[in-house]
N, C-alpha and C positions, 0 to 999 in steps of 0.2 A: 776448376772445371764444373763441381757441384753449383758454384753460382750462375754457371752459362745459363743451362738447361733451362734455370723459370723465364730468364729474357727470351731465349730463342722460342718454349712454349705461348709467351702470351705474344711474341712479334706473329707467331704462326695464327692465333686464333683470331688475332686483330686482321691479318691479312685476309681469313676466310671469310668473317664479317665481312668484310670491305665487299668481299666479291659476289659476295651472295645478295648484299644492297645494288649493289652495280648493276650483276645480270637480272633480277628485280627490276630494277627501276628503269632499265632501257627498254625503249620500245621496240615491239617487235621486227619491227625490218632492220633495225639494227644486229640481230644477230646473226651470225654466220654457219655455215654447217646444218645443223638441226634447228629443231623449234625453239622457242622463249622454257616452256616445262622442260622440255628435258634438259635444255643448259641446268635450270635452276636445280633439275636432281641431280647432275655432275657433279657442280660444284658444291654442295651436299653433302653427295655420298665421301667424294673425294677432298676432304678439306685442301690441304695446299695442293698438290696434283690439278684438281679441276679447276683452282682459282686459277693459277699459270697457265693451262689451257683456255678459260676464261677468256682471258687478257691475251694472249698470244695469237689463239685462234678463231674465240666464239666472236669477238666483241668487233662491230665494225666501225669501219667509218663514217663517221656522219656523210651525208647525200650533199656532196656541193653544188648548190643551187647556180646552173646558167647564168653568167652576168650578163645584165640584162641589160639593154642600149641603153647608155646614159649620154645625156645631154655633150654637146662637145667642151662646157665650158667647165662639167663635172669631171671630163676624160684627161689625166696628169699627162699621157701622151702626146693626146691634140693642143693640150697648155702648152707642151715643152717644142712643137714645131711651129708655132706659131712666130710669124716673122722673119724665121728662117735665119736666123744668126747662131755661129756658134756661140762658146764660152769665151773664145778669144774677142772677138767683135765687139758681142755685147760689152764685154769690160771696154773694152776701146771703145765706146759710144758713152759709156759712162763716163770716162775722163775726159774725153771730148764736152760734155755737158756742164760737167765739172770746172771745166777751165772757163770753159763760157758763162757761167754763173762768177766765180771769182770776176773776171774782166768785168763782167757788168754790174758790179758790186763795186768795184775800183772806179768807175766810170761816175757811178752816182757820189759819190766819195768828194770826186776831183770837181762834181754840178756842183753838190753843196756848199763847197769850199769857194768856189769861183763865185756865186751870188748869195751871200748872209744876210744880204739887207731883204732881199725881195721874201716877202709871205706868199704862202700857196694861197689860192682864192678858196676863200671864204664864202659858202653860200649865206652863212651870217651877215657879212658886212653888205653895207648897202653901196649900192653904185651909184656913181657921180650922175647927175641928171642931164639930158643932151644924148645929142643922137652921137655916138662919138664911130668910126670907123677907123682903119688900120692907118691912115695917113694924118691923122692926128686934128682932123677938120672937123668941125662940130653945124651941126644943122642938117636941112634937108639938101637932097641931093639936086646939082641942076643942070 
């Protein structure tokens, strides 16, 4: 029991410190009840008593500032009804998309396989000279 006493003494002076920086150091509209001086002679005169009052009673809330209109693309709200899909949807739009990308990945798969010989054109390579058109005829037209 003799060894309590210096903990619970120095937990008690550390507490009063605390609150005496605290009611100190807040600005005045922060406090509650009375003025900023007389909190600070409370908690003072009353070591732990006035710090608990302090903290329980004197000490306010900070002033939560009106939010203030933000843009709609800042608003998580106007983000989340955008489009107008639920959860369910949207995941069904996404394997929908999903599928459609596979298919057309299997698609180009089955091109490439079907012509190996032919090269994609080359703006490097030079073209044959002649007027050539779709029906395989070469010259001017008449």
């Amino acid at each position: 029991m003799a060894r309590l006493i210096p903990i619970v003494v120095v937990a008690a002076v550390l507490f009063w410190v605390i609150s005496v920086v605290d009611c100190a150091l807040q600005p005045p509209v922060r406090h509650r009840g009375v003025s900023k001086p007389v909190w600070i002679v409370i908690v003072l005169l009353l070591p732990v008593i006035g710090g608990v009052l302090w903290f329980w009673i004197g000490r306010g809330r900070p002033a939560v500032a009106p939010v203030a209109n933000r843009a709609p693309d800042d608003d998580p709200n106007f983000l989340g009804t955008i489009g107008g899909m639920t959860a369910a949807e949207r995941a069904e739009q996404d394997e929908r998309i999903r599928r459609l990308e596979e298919e057309l990945a299997r698609l180009d798969a089955e091109e490439a396989q079907a012509k190996p010989n032919e090269t994609p054109n080359d703006p490097d390579t030079p073209t044959p000279d002649g007027d050539d058109d779709s029906r395989g005829r070469s010259g001017a037209r008449g």
